[in-house]
C-alpha positions as a Markdown table, in Angstrom:
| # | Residue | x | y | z |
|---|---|---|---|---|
| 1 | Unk | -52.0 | -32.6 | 201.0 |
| 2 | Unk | -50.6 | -34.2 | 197.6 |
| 3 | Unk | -46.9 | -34.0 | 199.4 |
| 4 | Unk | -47.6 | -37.9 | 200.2 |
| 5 | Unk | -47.9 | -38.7 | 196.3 |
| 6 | Unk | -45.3 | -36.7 | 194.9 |
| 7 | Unk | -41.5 | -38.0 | 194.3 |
| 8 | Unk | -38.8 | -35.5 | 194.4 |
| 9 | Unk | -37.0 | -35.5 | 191.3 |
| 10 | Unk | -32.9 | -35.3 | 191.3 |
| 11 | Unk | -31.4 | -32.1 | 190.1 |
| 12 | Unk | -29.7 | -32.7 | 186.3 |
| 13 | Unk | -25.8 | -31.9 | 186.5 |
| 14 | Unk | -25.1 | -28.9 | 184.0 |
| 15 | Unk | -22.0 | -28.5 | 182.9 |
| 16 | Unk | -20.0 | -24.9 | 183.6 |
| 17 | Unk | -19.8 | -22.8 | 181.1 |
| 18 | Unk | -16.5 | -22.4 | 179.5 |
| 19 | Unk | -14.7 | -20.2 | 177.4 |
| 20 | Unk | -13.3 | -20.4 | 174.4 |
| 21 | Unk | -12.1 | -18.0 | 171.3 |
| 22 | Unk | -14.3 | -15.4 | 169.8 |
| 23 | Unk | -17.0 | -17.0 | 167.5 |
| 24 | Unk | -15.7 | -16.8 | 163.8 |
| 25 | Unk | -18.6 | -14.7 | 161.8 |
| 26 | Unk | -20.6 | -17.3 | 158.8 |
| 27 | Unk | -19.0 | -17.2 | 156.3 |
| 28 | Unk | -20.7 | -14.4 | 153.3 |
| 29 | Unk | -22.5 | -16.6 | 151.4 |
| 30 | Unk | -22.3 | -16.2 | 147.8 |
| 31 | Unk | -26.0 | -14.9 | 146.3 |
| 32 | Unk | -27.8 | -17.0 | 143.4 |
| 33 | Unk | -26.9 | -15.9 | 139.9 |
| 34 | Unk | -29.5 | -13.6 | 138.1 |
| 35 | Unk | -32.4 | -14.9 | 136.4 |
| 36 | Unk | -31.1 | -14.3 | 132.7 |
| 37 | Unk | -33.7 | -13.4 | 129.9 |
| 38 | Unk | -33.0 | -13.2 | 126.2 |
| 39 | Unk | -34.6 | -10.7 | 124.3 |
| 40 | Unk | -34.4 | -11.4 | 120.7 |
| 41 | Unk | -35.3 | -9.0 | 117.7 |
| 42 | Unk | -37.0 | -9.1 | 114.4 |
| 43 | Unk | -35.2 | -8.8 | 111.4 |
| 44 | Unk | -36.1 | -12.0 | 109.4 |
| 45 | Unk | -33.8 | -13.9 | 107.6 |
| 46 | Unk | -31.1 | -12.2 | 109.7 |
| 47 | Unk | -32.4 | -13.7 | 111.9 |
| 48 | Unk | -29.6 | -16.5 | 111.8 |
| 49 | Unk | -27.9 | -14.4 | 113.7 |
| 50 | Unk | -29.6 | -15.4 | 116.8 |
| 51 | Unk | -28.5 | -19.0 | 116.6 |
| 52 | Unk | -24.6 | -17.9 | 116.7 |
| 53 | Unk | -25.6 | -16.0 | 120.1 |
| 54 | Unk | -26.8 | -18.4 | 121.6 |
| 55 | Unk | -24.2 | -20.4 | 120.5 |
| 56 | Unk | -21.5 | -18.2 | 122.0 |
| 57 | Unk | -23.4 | -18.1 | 125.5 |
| 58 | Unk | -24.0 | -21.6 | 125.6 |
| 59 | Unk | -19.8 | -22.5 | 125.1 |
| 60 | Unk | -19.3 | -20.5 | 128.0 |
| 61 | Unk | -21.8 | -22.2 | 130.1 |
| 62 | Unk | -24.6 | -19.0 | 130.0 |
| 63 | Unk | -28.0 | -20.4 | 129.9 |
| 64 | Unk | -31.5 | -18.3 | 129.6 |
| 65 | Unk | -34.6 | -19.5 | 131.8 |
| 66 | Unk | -36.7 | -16.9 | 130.0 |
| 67 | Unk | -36.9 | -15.8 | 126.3 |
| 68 | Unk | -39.2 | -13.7 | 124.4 |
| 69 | Unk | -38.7 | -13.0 | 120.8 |
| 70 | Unk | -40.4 | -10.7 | 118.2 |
| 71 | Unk | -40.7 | -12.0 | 114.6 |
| 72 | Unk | -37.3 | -14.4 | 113.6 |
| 73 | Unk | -36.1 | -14.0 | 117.0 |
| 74 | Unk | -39.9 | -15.7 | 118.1 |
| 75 | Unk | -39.5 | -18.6 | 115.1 |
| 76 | Unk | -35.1 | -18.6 | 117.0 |
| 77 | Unk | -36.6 | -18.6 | 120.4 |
| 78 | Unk | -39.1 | -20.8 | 120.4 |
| 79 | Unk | -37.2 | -23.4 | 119.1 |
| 80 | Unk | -34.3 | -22.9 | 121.5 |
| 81 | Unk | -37.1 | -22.3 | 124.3 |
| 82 | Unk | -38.2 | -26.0 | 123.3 |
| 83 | Unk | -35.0 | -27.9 | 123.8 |
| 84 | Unk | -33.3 | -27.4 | 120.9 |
| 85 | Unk | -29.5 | -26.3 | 121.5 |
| 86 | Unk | -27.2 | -24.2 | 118.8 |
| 87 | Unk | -25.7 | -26.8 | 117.4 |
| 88 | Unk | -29.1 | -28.6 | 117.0 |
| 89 | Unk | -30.4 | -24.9 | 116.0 |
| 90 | Unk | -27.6 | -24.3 | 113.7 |
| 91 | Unk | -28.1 | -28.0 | 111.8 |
| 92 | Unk | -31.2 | -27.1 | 111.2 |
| 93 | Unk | -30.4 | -24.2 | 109.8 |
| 94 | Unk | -28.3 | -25.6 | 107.3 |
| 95 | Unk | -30.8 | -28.2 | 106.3 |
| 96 | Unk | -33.8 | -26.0 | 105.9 |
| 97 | Unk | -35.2 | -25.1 | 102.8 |
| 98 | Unk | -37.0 | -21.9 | 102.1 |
| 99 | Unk | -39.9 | -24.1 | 100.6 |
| 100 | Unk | -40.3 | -25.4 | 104.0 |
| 101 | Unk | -41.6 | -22.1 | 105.3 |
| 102 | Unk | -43.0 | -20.1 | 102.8 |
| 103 | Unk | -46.3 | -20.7 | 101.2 |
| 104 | Unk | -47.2 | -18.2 | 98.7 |
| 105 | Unk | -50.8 | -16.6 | 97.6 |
| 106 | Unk | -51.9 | -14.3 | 95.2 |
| 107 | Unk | -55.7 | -14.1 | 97.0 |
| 108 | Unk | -54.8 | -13.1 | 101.0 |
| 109 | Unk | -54.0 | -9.7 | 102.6 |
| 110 | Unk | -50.1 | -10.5 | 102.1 |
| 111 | Unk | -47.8 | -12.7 | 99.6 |
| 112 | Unk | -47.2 | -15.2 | 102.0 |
| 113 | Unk | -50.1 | -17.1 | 104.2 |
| 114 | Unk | -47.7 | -18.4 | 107.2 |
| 115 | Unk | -49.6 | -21.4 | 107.5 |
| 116 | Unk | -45.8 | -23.2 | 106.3 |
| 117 | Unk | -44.4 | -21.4 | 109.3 |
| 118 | Unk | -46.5 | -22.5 | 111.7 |
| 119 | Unk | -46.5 | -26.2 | 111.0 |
| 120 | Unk | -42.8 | -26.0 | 110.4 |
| 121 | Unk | -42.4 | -24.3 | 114.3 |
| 122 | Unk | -45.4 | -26.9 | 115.9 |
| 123 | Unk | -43.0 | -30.2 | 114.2 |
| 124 | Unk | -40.2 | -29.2 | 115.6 |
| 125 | Unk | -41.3 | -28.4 | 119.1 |
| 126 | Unk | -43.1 | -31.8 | 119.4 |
| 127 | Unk | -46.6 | -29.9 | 119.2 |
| 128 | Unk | -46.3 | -28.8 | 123.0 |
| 129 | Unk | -48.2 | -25.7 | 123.5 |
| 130 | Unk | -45.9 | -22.2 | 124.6 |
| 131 | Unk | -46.5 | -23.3 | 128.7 |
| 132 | Unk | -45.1 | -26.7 | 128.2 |
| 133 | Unk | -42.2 | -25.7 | 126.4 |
| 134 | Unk | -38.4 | -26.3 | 128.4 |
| 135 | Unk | -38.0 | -22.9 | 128.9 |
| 136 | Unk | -40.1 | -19.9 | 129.7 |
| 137 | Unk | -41.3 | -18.1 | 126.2 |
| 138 | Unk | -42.9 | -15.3 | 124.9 |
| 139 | Unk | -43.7 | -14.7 | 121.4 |
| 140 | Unk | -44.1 | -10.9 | 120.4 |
| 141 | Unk | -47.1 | -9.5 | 118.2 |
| 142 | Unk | -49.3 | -6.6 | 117.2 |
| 143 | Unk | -52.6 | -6.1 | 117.5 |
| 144 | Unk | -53.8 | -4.9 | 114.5 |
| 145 | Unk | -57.1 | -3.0 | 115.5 |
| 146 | Unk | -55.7 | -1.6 | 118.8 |
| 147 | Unk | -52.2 | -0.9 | 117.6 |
| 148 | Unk | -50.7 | -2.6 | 121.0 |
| 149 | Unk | -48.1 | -5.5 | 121.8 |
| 150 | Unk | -48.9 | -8.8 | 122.9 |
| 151 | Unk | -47.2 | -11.4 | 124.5 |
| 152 | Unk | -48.4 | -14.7 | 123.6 |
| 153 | Unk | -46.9 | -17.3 | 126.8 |
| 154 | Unk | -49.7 | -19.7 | 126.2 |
| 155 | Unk | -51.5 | -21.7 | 123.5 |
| 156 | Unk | -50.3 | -23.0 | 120.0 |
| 157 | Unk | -46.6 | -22.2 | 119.6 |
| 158 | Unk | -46.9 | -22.7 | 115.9 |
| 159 | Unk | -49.7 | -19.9 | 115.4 |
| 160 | Unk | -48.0 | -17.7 | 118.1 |
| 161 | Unk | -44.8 | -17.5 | 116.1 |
| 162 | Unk | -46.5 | -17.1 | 112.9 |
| 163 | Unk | -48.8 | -13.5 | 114.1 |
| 164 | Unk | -45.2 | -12.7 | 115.5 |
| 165 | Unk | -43.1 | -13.0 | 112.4 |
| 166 | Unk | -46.4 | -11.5 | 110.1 |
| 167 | Unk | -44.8 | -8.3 | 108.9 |
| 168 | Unk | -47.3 | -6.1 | 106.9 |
| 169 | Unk | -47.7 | -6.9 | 103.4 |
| 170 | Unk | -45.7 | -9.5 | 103.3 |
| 171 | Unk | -47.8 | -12.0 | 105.5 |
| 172 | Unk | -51.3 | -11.9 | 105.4 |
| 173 | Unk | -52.5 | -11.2 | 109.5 |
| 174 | Unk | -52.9 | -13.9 | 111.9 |
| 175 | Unk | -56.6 | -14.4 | 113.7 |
| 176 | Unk | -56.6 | -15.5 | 117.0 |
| 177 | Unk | -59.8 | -15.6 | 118.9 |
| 178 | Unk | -61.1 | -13.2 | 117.1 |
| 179 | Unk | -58.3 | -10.7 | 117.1 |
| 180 | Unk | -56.0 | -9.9 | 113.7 |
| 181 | Unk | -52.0 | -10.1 | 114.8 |
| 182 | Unk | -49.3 | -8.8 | 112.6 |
| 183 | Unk | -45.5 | -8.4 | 113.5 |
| 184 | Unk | -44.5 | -7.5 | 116.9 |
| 185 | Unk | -41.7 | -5.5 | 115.3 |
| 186 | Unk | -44.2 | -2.7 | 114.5 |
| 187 | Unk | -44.6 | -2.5 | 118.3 |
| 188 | Unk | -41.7 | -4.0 | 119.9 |
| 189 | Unk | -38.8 | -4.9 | 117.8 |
| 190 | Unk | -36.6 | -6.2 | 120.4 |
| 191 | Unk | -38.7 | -7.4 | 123.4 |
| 192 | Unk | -36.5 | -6.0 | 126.7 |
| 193 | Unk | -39.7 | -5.2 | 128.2 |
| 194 | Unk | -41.4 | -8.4 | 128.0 |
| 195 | Unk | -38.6 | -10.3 | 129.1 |
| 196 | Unk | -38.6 | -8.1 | 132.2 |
| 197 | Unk | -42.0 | -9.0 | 133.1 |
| 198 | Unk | -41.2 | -12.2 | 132.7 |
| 199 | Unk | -39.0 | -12.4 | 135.4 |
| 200 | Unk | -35.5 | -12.0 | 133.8 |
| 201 | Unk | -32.9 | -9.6 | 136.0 |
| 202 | Unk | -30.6 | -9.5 | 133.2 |
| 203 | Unk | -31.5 | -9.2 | 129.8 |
| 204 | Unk | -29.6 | -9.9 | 126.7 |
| 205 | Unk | -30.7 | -8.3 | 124.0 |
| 206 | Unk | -30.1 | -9.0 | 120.5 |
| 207 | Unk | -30.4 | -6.4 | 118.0 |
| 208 | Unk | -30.6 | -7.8 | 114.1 |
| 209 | Unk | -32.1 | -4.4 | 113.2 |
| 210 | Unk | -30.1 | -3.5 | 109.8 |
| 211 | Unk | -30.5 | 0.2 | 108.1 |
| 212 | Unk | -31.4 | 0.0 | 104.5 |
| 213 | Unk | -28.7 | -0.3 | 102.2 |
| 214 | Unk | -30.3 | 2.0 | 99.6 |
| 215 | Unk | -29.5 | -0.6 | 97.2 |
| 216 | Unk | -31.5 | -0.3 | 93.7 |
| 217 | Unk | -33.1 | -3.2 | 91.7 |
| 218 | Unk | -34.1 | -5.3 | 94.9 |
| 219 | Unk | -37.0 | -7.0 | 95.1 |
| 220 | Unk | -39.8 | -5.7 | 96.3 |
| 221 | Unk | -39.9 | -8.0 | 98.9 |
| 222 | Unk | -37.1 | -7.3 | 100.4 |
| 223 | Unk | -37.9 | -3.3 | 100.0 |
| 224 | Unk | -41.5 | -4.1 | 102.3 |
| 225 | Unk | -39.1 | -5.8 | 104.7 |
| 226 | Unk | -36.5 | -2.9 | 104.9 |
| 227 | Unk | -39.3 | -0.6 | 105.1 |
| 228 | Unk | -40.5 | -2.5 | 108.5 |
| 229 | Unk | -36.9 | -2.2 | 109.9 |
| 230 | Unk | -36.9 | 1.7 | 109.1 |
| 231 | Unk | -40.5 | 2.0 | 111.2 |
| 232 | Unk | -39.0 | -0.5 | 113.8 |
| 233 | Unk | -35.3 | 1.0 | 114.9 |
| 234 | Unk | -36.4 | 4.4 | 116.9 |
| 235 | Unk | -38.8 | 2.0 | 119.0 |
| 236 | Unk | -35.9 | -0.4 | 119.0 |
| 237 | Unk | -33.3 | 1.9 | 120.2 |
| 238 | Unk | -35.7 | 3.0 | 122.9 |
| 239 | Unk | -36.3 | -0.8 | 124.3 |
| 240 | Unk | -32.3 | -2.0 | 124.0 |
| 241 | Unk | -31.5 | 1.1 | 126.1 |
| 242 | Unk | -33.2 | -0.7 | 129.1 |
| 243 | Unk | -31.3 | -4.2 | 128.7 |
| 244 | Unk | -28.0 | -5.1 | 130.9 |
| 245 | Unk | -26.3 | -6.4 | 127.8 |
| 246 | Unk | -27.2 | -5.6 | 124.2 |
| 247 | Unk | -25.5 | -7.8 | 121.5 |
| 248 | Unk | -25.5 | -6.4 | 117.7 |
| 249 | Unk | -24.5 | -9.1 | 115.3 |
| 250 | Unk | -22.4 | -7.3 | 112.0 |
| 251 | Unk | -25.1 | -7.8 | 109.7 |
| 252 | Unk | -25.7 | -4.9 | 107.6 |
| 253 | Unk | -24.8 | -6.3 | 104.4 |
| 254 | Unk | -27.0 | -9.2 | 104.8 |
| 255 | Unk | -30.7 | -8.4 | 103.1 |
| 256 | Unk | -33.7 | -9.6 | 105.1 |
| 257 | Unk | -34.5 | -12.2 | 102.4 |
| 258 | Unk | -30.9 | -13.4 | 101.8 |
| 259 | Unk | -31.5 | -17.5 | 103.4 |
| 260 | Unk | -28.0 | -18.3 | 101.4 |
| 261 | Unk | -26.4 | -16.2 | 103.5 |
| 262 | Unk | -27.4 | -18.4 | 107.0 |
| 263 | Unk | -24.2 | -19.3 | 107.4 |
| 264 | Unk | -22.7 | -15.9 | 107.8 |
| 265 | Unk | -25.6 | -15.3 | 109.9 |
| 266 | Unk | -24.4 | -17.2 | 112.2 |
| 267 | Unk | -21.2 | -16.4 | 112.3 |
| 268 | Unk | -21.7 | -12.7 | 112.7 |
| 269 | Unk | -23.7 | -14.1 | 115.7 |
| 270 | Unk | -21.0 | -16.0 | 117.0 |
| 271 | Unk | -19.0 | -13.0 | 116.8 |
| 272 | Unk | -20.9 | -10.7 | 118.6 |
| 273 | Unk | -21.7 | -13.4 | 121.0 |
| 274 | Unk | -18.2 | -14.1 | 121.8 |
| 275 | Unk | -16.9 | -10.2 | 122.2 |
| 276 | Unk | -20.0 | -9.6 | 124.5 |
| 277 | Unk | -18.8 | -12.8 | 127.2 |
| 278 | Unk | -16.9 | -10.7 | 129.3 |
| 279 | Unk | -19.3 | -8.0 | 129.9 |
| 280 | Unk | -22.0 | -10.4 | 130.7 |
| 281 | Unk | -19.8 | -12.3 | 133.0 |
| 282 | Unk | -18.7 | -9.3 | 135.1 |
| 283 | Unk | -22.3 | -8.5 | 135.6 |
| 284 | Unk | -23.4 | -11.7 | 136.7 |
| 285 | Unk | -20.6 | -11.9 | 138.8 |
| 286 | Unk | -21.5 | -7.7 | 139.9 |
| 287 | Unk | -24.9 | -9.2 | 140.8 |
| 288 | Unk | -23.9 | -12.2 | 142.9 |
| 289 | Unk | -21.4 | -9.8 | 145.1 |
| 290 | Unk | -18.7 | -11.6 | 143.6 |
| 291 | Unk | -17.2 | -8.9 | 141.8 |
């Protein structure tokens, strides 16, 4: 009954299929380079060590999106997590006095309160809280009462830093919301483990961990400090032995107090740096199927 009201629509032409040569398979796309995390150990002012490092990655165009770092690897990283390149790193390095970061007491729970250190680590990244920082950071503690590790990727960067680099004795603790934080070398010297969680499928770590020279008529200072490092290596060894890449800078006759010897610091860190390219580059190149 509708037959009046319809039209009849004219058929489309289609074109014959034709052939042709056999289709050419995509081409294998290259996959993304790994997420690379830097896991940076205590040691303090051997610390350095870390600047030359990073130094050597950054010549050869090897850039972290995540660091964590425990005690001077946390005052390294944080800076470098902020913005701050090597060279930048390494200036400041050279300009800093010791003043500048030590405040001394005779009435805390250690010789030194850390409020220097925080200020000094809260100037220099602009005051921007651990979340707003360039790149993604961790700072490494302990805390105290329970014994455990905690990563701090949040809050003041400043007071984050300074319950990271308190070592016993030497710092008085850190009290953060309620909770006393020493150095997160008593629990995890050199922070693979963090960095994983973070997100990073190849981790460099960076050992600064130095045995005790056995030296006689040091300071005591620098006795509490080596006996930190002696408590700190067996959980160390047992954390580097997870990372892709572990990078030990020659510094075993530096002394953990030793600030005039920043400049060979850094150029132990360099070194180690440098000799470690390769191997880092074949495995970023192993992980993009490039290899």
């Amino acid at each position: 009954m509708f037959a009046g009201a319809c039209s009849v629509l004219p058929e489309r032409a289609v074109t014959a299929p034709t052939a042709g040569a056999p289709l050419e398979p995509p081409a294998r796309q290259p996959k993304r380079a790994p997420r690379i995390g830097l896991a940076l150990g205590g040691g303090a002012a051997r610390g350095f060590a870390h600047i030359g490092v990073i130094k050597a990655l950054e010549t050869n165009g090897i850039e972290a999106e995540i660091v964590a770092g425990t005690s001077a690897g946390a005052v390294v990283g944080s800076l470098y997590a902020a913005g701050h390149g090597a060279f930048d790193l390494q200036k400041l390095a050279f300009e800093l006095e010791k003043s500048a970061v030590t405040d001394w007491s005779l009435f805390e729970r250690g010789w030194v309160k850390g409020e220097a250190l925080e200020r000094f680590i809260n100037e220099h990244v602009g005051n921007r809280p651990i979340e707003q920082l360039k790149r993604r950071f961790c700072a490494v503690a302990t805390d105290l009462q329970q014994g455990r590790m905690t990563a701090f990727s949040s809050g003041s960067t400043g007071q984050a830093v300074r319950a990271s680099a308190a070592v016993p004795g030497v710092f008085a603790p850190v009290l953060i919301r309620g909770v006393e934080y020493v150095d997160g070398g008593v629990s995890s010297p050199v922070p693979v483990r963090v960095a994983r969680q973070m997100g990073a499928e190849l981790v460099i770590a960076v050992d600064i961990s130095a045995r005790p020279s056995g030296k006689r008529g040091r300071g005591s200072l620098d006795v509490l400090l080596d006996a930190a490092a002696i408590m700190g290596n067996r959980i160390a060894s047992v954390e580097t032995a997870e990372a892709e890449i572990v990078v030990r800078p020659a510094v075993q006759g530096l002394t953990a107090t030793a600030f005039e010897d920043r400049h060979r610091a850094i150029l132990e860190g360099e070194r180690a740096g440098f000799a470690a390219i390769a191997a880092i580059k074949q495995r970023i190149a192993r992980t993009q199927g490039t290899a």
